[in-house]
C-alpha positions in Angstrom: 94.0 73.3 80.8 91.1 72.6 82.6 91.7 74.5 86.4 92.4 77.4 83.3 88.8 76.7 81.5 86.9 76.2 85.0 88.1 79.6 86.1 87.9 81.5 83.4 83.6 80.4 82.9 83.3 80.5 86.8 83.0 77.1 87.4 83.5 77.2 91.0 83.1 73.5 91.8 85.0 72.6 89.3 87.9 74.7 90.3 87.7 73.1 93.5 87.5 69.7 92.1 91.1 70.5 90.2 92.8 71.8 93.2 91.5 68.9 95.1 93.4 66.1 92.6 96.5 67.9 92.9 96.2 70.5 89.8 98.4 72.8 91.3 97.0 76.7 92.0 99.8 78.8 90.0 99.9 76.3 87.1 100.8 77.9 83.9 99.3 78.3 80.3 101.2 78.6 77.0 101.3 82.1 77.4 102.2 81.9 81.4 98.6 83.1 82.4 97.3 81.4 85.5 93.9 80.5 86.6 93.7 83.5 88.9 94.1 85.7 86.2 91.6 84.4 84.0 89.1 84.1 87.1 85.9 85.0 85.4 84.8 88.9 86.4 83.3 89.0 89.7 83.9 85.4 90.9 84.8 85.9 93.6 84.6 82.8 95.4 86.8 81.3 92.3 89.5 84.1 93.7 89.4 83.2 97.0 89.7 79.5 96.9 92.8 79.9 94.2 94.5 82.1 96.8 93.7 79.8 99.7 95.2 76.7 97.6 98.4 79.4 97.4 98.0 80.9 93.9 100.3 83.8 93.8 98.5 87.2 92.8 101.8 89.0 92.0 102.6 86.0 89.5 103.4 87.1 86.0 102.7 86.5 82.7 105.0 86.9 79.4 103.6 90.4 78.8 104.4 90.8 82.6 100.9 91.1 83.3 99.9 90.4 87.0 96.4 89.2 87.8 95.4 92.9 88.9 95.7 94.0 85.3 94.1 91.2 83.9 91.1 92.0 86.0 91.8 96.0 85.7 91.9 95.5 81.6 88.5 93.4 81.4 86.7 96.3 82.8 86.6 94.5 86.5 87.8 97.4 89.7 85.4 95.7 92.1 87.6 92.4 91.3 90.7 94.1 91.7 89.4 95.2 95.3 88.6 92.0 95.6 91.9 90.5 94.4 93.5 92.5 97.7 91.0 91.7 99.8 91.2 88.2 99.9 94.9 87.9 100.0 95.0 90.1 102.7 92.3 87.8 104.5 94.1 84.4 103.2 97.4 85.4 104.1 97.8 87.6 106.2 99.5 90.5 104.4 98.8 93.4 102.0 99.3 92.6 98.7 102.1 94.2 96.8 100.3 95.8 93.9 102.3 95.6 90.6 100.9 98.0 88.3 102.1 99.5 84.9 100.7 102.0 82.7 98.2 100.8 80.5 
């Protein structure tokens, strides 16, 4: 998928170009992983444009991984900050942080 493949290198302008022809922010892989979760570490403009296109950051995958433990497991704590940070800027709210033993 490419908003997946974009995200995932840190292609930022191609991220944006996806969202702009419709690809839609939460859009699912074969193993329900969204972009936000495979945001490259530390892109951090990548995060913030997914959540302001309405990706959800308590989405799911099949493991019932969120995209704060697919950040937290890649050795990335300064992108889980971030992860709150700008949903809590984009939308108003805190984030409710799902976390499970790891």
């Amino acid at each position: 998928m490419e908003l997946h493949c974009a995200a995932e290198e840190g292609d930022f302008v191609k991220v944006q170009e996806c969202l702009a022809g419709g690809v839609p922010p939460d859009i699912r892989d074969e193993r329900g992983r969204t972009a936000l979760m495979l945001s490259k570490k530390l892109a951090f403009e990548i995060v913030d444009v997914l959540l302001e296109a309405g990706a959800d950051p308590n989405a799911r995958d099949q493991n019932g991984d969120t995209p704060f433990l697919e950040q937290y497991a890649a050795g990335s704590p300064v992108m889980v900050d971030e992860l709150e940070r700008a949903y809590q800027e984009n939308c108003g709210e805190k984030l409710k942080i799902h976390r499970t033993t790891i």
